[in-house]
N, C-alpha and C positions, 0 to 999 in steps of 0.2 A: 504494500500500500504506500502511495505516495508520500501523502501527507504524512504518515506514521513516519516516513524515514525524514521529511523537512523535520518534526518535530524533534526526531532526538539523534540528529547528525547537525543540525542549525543550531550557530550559536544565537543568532537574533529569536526565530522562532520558536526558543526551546524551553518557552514559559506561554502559561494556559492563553495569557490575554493575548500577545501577540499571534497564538494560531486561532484564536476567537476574532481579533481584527481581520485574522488573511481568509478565514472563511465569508466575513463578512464582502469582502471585496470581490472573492470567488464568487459568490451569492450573486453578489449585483451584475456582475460582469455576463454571468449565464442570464439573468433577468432582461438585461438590455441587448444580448444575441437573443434570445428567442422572441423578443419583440420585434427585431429589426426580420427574424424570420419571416414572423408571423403576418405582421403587416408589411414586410417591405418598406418601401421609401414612400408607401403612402399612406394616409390619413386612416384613422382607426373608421372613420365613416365608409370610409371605401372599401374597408376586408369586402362587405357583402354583394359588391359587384363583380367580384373576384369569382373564379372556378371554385364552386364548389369544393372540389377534390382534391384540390392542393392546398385550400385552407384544412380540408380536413386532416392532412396529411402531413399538413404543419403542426397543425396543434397537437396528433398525436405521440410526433418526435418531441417536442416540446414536455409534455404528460413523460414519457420516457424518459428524458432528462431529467428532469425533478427528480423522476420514483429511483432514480440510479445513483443522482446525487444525494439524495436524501439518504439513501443508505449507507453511503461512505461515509456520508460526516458522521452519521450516529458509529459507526465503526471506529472513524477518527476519537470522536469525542468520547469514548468510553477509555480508546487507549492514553489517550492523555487525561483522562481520570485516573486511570491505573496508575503509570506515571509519575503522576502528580503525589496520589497515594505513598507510592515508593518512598522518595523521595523526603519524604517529613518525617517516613519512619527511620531513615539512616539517620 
């Protein structure tokens, strides 16, 4: 896992808040691609002028991303609980 090895190979990243900031960043960053997917370079009023089947086809990749992301970070965020745990007990 990625983030797992930023977390405890990074000396910047290698404490809770700074990998809570870069998830927040990561967060946005997939927010504002699957926007720019979703509607393109046009107006949120216009998706429904669009082909049907390629908004659909968007927003389902989009739905996938989330459900794929969402899993990592809960993945991430337990191992930097662990971690974390460790850590206070040495």
């Amino acid at each position: 896992n990625n983030m797992k090895m930023i977390y405890i190979l990074s000396r910047h990243y290698g404490k809770a808040i700074r990998m809570t900031n870069l998830f927040t960043r990561i967060t946005n960053q997939l927010v504002t691609r699957c926007r720019q997917v979703i509607y393109g370079s046009d107006k949120v009023s216009t998706i429904w002028g669009r082909d049907p089947g390629e908004v659909v086809k968007n927003l389902n990749e989009a739905i996938k991303l989330r459900d794929e992301y969402v899993k990592q970070f809960h993945a991430a965020s337990e191992e930097v609980a662990k971690e974390g745990k460790k850590e206070k007990k040495m």
